[in-house]
py3Dmol code that shows the C-alpha trace and the ligand (Angstrom):
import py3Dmol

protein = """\
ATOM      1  CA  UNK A   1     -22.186  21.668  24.962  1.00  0.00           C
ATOM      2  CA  UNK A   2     -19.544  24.259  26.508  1.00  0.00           C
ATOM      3  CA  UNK A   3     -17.268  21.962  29.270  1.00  0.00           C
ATOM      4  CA  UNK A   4     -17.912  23.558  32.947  1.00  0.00           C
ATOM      5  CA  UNK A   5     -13.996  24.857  33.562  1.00  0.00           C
ATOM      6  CA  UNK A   6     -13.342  25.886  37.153  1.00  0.00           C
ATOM      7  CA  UNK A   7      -9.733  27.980  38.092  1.00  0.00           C
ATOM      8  CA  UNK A   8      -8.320  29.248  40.771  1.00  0.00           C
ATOM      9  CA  UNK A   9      -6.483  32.441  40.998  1.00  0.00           C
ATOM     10  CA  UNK A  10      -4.238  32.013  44.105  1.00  0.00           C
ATOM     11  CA  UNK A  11      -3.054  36.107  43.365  1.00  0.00           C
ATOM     12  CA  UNK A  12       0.096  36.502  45.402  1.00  0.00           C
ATOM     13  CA  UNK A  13      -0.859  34.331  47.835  1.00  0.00           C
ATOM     14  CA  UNK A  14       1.232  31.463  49.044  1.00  0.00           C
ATOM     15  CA  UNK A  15       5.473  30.324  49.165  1.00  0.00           C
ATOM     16  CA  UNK A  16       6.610  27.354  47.787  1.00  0.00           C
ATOM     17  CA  UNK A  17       5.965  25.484  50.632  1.00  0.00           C
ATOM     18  CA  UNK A  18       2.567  26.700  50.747  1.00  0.00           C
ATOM     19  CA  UNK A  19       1.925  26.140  47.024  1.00  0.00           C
ATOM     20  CA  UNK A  20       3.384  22.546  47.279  1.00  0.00           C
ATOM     21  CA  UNK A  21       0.828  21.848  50.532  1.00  0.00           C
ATOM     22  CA  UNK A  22      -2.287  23.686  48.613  1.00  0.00           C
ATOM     23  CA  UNK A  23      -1.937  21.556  45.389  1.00  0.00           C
ATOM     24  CA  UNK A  24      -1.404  18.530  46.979  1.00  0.00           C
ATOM     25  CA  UNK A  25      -4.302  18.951  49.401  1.00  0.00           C
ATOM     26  CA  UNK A  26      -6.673  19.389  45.739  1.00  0.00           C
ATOM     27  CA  UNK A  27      -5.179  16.636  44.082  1.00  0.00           C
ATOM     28  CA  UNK A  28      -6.864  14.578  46.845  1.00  0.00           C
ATOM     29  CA  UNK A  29     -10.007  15.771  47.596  1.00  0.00           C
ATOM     30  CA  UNK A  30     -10.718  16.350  43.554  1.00  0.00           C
ATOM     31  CA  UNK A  31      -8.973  13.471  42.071  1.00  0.00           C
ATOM     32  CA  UNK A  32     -12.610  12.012  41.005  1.00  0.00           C
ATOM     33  CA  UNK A  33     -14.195  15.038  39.574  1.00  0.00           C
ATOM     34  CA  UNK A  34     -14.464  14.272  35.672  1.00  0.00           C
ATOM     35  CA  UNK A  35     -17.407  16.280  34.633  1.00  0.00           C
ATOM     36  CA  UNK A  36     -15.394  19.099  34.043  1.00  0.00           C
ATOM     37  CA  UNK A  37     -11.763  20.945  33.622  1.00  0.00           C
ATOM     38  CA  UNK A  38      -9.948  22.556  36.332  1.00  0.00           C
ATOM     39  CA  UNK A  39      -7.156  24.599  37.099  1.00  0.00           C
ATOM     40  CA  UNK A  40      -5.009  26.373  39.584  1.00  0.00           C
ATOM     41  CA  UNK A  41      -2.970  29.588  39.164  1.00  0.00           C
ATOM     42  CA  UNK A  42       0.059  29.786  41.415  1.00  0.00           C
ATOM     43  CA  UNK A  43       2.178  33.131  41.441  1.00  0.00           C
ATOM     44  CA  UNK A  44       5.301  32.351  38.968  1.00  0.00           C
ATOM     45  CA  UNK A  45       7.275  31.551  42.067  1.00  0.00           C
ATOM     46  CA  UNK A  46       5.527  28.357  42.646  1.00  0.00           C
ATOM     47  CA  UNK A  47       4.326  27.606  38.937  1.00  0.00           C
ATOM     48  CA  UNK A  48       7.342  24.643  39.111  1.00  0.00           C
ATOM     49  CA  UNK A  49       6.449  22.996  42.223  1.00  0.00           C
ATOM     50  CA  UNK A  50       2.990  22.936  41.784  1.00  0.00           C
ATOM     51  CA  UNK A  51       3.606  21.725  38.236  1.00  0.00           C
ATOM     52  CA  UNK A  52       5.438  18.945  39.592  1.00  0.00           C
ATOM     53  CA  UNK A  53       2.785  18.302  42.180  1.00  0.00           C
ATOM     54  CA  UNK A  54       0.140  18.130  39.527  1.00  0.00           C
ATOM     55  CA  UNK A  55       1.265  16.244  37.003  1.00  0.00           C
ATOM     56  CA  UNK A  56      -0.583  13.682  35.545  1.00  0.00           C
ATOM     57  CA  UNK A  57      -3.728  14.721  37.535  1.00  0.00           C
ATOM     58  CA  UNK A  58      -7.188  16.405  36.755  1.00  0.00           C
ATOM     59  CA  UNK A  59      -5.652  19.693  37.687  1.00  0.00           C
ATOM     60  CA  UNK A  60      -4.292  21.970  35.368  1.00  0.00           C
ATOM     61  CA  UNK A  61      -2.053  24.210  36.467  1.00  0.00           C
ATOM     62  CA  UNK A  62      -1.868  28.390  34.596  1.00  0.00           C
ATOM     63  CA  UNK A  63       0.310  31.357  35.238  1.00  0.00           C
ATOM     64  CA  UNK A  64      -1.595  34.486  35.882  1.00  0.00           C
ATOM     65  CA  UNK A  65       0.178  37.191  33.840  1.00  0.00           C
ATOM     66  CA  UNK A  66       3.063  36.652  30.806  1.00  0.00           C
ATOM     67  CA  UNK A  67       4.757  38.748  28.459  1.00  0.00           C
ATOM     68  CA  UNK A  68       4.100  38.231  24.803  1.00  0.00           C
ATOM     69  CA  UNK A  69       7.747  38.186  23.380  1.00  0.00           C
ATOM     70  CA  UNK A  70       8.996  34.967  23.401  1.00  0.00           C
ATOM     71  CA  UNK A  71      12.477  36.598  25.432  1.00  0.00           C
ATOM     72  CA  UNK A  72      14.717  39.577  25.602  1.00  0.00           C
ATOM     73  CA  UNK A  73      15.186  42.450  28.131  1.00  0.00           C
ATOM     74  CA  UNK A  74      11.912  42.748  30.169  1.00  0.00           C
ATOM     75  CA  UNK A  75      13.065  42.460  33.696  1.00  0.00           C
ATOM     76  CA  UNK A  76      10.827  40.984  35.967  1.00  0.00           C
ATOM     77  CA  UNK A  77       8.449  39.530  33.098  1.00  0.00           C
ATOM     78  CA  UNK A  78       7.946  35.601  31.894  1.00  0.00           C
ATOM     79  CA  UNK A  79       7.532  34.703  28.562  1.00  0.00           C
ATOM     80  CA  UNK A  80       5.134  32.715  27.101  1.00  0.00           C
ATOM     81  CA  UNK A  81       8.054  30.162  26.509  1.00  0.00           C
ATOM     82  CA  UNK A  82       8.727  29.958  30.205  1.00  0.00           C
ATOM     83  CA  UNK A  83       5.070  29.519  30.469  1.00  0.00           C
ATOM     84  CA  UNK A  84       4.185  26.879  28.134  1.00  0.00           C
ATOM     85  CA  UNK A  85       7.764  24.728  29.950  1.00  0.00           C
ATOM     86  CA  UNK A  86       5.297  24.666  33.431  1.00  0.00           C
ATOM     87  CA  UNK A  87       1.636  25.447  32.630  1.00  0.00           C
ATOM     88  CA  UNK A  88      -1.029  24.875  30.212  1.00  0.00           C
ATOM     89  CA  UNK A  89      -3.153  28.203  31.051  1.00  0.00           C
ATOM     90  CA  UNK A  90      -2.741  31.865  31.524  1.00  0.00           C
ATOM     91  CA  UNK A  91      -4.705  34.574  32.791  1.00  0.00           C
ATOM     92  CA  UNK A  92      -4.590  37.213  30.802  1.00  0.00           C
ATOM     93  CA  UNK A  93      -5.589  41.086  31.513  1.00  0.00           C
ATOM     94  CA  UNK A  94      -7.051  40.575  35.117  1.00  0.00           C
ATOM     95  CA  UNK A  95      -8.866  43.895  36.669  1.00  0.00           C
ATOM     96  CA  UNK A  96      -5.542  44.022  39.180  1.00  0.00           C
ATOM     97  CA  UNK A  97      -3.351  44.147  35.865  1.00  0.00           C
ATOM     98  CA  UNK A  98      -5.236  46.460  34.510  1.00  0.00           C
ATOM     99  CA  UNK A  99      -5.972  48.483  37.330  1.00  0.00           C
ATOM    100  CA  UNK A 100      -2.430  48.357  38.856  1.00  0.00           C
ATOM    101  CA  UNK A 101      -0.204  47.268  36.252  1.00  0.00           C
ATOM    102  CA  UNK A 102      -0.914  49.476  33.053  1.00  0.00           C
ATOM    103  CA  UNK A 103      -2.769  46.404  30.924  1.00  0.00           C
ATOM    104  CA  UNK A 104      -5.004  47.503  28.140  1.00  0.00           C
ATOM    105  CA  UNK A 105      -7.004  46.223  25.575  1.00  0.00           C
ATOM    106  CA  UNK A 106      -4.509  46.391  23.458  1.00  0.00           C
ATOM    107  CA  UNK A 107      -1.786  44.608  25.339  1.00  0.00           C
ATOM    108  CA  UNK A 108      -4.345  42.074  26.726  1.00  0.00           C
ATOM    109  CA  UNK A 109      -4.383  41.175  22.572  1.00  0.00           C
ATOM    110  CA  UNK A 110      -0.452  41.055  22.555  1.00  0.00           C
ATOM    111  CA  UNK A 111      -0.740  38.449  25.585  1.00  0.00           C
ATOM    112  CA  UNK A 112      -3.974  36.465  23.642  1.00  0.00           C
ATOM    113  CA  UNK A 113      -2.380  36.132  20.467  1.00  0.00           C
ATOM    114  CA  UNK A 114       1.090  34.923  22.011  1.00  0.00           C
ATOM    115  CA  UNK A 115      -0.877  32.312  24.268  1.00  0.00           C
ATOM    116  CA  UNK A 116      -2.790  31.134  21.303  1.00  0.00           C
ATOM    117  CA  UNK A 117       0.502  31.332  19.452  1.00  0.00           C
ATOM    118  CA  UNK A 118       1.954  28.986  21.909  1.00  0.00           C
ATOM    119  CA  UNK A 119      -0.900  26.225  23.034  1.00  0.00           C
ATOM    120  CA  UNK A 120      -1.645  27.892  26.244  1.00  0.00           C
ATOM    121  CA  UNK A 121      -5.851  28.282  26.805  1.00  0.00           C
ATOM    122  CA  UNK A 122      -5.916  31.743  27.756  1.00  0.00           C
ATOM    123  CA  UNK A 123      -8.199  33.231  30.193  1.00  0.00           C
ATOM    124  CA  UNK A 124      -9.161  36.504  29.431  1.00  0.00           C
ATOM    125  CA  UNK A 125     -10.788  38.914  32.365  1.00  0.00           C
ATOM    126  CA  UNK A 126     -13.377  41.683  31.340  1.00  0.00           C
ATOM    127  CA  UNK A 127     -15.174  43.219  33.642  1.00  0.00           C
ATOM    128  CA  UNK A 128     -16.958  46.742  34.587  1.00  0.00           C
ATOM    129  CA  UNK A 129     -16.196  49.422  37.223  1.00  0.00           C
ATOM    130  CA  UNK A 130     -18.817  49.793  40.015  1.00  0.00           C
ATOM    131  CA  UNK A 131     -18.948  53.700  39.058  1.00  0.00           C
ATOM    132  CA  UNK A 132     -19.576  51.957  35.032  1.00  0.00           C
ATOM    133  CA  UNK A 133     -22.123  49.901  36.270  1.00  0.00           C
ATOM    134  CA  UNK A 134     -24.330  52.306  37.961  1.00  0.00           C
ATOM    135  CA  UNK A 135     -24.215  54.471  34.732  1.00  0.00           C
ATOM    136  CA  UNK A 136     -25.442  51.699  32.835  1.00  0.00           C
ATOM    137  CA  UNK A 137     -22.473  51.125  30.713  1.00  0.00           C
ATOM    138  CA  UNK A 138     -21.838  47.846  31.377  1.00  0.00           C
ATOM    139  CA  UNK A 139     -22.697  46.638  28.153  1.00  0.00           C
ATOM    140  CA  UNK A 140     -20.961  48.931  25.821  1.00  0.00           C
ATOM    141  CA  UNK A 141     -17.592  48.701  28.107  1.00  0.00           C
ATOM    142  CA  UNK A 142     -17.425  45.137  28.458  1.00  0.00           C
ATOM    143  CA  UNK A 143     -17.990  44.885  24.685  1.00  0.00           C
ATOM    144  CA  UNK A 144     -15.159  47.071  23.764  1.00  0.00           C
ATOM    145  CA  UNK A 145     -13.036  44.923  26.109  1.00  0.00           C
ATOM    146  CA  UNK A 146     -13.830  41.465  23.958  1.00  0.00           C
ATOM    147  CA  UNK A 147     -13.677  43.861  20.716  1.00  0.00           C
ATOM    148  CA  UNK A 148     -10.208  44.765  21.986  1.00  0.00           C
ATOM    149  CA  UNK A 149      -9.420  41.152  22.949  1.00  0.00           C
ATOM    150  CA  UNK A 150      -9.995  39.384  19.717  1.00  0.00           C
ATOM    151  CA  UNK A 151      -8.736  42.218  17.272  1.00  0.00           C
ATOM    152  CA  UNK A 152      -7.286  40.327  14.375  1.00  0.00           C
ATOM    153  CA  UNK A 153      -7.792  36.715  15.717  1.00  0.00           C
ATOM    154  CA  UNK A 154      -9.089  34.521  13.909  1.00  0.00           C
ATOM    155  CA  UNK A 155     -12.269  32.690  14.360  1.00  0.00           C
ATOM    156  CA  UNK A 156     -10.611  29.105  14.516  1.00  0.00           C
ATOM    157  CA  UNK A 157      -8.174  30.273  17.349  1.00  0.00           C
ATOM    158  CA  UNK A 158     -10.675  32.786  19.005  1.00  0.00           C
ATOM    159  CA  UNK A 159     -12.817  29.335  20.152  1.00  0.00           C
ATOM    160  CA  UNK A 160      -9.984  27.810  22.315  1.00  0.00           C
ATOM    161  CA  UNK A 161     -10.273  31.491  24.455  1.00  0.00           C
ATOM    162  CA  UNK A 162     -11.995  30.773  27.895  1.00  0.00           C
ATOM    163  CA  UNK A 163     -13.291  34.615  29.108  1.00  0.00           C
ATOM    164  CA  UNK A 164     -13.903  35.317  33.100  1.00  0.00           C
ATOM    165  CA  UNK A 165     -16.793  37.952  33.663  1.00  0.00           C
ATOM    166  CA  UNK A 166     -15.305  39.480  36.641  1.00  0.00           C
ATOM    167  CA  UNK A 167     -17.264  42.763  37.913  1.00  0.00           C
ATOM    168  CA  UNK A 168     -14.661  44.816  39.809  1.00  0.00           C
ATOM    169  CA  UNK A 169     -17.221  45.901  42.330  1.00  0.00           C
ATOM    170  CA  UNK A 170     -17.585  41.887  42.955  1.00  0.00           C
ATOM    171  CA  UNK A 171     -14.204  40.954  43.401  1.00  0.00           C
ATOM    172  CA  UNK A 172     -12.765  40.071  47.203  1.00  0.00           C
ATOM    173  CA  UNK A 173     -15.489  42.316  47.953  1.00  0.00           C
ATOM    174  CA  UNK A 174     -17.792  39.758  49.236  1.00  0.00           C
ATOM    175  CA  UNK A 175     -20.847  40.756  46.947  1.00  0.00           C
ATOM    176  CA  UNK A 176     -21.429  39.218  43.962  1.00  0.00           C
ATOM    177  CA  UNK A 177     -23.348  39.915  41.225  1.00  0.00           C
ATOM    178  CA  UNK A 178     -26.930  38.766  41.099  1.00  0.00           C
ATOM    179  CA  UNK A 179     -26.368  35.109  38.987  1.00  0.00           C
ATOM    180  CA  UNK A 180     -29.276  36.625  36.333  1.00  0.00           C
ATOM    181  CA  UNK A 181     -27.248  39.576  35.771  1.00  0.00           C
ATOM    182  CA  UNK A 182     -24.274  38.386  35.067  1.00  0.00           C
ATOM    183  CA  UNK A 183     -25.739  35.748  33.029  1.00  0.00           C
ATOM    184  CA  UNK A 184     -27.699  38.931  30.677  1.00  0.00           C
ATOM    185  CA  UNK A 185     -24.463  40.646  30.704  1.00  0.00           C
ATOM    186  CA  UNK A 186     -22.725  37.565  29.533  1.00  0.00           C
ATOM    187  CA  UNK A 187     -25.463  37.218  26.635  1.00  0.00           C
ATOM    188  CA  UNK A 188     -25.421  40.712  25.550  1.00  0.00           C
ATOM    189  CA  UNK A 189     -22.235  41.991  26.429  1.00  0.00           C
ATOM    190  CA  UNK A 190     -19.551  39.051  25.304  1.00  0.00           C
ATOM    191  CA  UNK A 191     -21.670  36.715  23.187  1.00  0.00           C
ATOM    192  CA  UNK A 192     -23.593  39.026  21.344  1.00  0.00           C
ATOM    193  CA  UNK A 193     -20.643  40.294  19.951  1.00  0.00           C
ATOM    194  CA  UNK A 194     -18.137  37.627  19.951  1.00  0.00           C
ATOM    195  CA  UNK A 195     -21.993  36.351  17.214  1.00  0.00           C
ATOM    196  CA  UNK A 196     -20.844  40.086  15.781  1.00  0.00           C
ATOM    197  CA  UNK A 197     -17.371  39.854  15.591  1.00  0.00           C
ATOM    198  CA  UNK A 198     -17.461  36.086  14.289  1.00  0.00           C
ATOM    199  CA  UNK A 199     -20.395  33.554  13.766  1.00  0.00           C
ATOM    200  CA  UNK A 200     -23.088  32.038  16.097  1.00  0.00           C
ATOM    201  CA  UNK A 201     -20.911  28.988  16.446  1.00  0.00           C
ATOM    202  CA  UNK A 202     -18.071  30.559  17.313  1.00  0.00           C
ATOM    203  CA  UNK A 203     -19.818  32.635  19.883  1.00  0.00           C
ATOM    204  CA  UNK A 204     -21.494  29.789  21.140  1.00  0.00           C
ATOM    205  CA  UNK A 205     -18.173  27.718  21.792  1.00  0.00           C
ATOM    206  CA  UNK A 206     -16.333  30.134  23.649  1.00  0.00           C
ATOM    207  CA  UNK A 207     -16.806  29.616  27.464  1.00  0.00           C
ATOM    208  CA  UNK A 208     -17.582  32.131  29.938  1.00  0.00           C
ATOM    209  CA  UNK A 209     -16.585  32.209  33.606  1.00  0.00           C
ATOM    210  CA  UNK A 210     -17.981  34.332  35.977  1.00  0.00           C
ATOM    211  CA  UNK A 211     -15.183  35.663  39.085  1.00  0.00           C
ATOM    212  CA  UNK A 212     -16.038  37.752  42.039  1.00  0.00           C
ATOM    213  CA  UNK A 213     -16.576  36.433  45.662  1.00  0.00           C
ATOM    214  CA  UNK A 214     -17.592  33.441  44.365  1.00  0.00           C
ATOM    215  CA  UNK A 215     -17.688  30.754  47.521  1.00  0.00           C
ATOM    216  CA  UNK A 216     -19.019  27.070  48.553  1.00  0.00           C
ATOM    217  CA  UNK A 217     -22.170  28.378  49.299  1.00  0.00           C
ATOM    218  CA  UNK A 218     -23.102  31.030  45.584  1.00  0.00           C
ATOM    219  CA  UNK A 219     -21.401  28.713  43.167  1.00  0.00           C
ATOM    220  CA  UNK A 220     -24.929  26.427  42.449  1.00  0.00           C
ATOM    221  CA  UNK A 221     -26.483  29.871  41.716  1.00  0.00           C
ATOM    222  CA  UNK A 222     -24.247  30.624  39.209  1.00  0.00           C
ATOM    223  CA  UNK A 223     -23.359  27.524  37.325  1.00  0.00           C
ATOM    224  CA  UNK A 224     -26.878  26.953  36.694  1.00  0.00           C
ATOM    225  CA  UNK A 225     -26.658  30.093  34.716  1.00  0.00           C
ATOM    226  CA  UNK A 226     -27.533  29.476  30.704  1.00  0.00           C
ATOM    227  CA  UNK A 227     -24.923  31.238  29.653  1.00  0.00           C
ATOM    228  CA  UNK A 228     -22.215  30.543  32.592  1.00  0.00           C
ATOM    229  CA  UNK A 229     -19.698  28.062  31.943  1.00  0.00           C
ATOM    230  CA  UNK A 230     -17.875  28.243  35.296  1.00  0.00           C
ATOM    231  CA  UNK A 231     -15.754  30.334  37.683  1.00  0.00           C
ATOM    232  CA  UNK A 232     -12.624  32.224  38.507  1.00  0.00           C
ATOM    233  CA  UNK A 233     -12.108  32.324  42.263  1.00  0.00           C
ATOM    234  CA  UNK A 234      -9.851  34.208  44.173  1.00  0.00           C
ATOM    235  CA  UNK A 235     -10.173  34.083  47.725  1.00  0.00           C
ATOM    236  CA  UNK A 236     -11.851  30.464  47.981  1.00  0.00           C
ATOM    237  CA  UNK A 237      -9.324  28.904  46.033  1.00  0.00           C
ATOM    238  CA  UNK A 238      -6.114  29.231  48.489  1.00  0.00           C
ATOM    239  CA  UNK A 239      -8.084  26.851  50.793  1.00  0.00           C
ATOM    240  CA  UNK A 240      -8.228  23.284  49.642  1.00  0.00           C
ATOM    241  CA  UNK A 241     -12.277  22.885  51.681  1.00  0.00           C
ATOM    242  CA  UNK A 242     -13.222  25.859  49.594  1.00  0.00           C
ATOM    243  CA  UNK A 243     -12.134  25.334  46.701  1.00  0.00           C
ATOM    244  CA  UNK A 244     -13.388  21.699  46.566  1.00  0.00           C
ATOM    245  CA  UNK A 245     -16.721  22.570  47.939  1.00  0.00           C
ATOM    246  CA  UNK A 246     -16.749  24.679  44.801  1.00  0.00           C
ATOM    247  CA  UNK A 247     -15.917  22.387  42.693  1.00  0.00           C
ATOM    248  CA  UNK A 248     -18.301  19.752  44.241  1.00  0.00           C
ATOM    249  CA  UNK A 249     -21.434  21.862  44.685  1.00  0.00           C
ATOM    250  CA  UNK A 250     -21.084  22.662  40.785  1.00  0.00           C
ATOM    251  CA  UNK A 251     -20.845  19.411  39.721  1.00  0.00           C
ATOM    252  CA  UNK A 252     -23.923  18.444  42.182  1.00  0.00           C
ATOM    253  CA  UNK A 253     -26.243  21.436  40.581  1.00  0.00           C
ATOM    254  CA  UNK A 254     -25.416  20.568  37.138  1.00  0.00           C
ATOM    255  CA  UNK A 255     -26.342  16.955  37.514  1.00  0.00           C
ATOM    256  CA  UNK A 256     -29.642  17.784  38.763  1.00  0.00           C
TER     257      UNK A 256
END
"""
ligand_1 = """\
10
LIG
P -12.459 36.807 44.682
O -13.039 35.434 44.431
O -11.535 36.858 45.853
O -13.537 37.840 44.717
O -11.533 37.151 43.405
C -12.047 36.985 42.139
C -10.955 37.156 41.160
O -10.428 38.226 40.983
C -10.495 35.943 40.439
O -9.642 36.280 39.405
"""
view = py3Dmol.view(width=600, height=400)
view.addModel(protein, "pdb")
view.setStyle({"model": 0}, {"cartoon": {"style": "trace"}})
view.addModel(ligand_1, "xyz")
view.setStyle({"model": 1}, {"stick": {}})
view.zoomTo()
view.show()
């Protein structure tokens, strides 16, 4: 049995202040959820408050981007030392990254390997292009994203990577994917060959988020999902209702 895991992306959303008020607010209202993990993802500027804020609680708290050298002269970048002295996640290789900020496969496996490396449970975003999708290659992209991903990691270490199916077209865009979509592009997509690249255990242990416009109201529909472990959420994360009625409604549909 795969744990649910439910994060929140916060983007670059929210000050100190703001981070500080946010995290508290979720400590609260989720400090009885035990049915499954859950994390927050502050921008770096908050990553020590909210650390402080958190600790000791059901909340974990991740960074949403690091370098993969442990220091040296990469202005404006963290390391995954810095990281692993405030958080026990990162997100690694999200659509914005990629899209904006030059990530590829290849240095999405830099990041994986140096969060393995250093204890952190990575989160690693794949995803398809609305223009992808419509040509049917779905499949065959988001495959050569996880084939990218996992290059030269080792089964043992490639089971304590948590993946977030994000569909670009889906994200902040306030359509989500149908939940049985995602859920056959999960199967044959990322755990097809994650069985390929590896072993049916293996590909059976690895959880799978799905992320895009996910809200209060969709998150039953897609936790139900065989095949979905849980959720990255943008948008309804940076309010502490939304994000708990998440949380909540998830727990509620898998205890039915
Ligand atoms: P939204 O939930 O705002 O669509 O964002 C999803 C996402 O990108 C999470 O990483």
């Amino acid at each position: 049995m795969r744990r649910p895991f439910i994060a929140g992306n916060w983007k670059m959303h929210k000050t100190t202040v703001e981070a500080l008020e946010l995290a508290d607010g979720l400590k609260a209202a989720l400090a009885d959820v035990e049915s499954m993990d859950l994390a927050v993802c502050p921008p770096a500027s908050a990553l020590g408050v909210v650390s402080d804020v958190l600790a000791g609680s059901n909340i974990m708290v991740g960074a949403q981007n690091m370098h993969w050298e442990n220091s040296g002269a990469y202005t404006g970048e963290i390391s995954p030392v810095m990281v692993r002295g405030l958080a026990t996640c990162v997100i690694i290789g999200h659509s914005e990254r990629r899209e904006y900020f030059g990530e590829t496969d290849a240095t999405v496996n830099k990041k994986l390997k140096a969060a393995l490396a250093h204890d952190l449970v990575p989160i690693v975003c794949i995803g398809e292009s609305l223009e992808q999708n419509e040509a049917g290659e779905t499949v065959s992209f988001v495959g050569g994203q996880i084939r990218g991903a996992f290059e030269g990691i080792p089964a043992v270490d490639a089971q304590r990577v948590v993946l977030a199916y994000e569909p670009i077209w889906a994200i902040g865009t306030g359509r989500t994917a149908m939940p049985e979509d995602a859920d056959r592009t999960i199967r044959e997509a990322i755990r097809d060959v994650l069985r390929d690249l590896y072993d049916n255990p293996t590909a059976e242990a690895i959880r799978v988020q799905y992320g895009g416009s996910v809200k209060p109201d969709n998150m039953a529909d897609f936790i139900v999902m065989p095949e979905i472990d849980g959720a990255l959420v943008g948008g309804a994360s940076l309010k502490v209702e939304d994000f708990a009625g998440i949380v909540k409604n998830a727990a509620a549909a898998l205890q039915k």
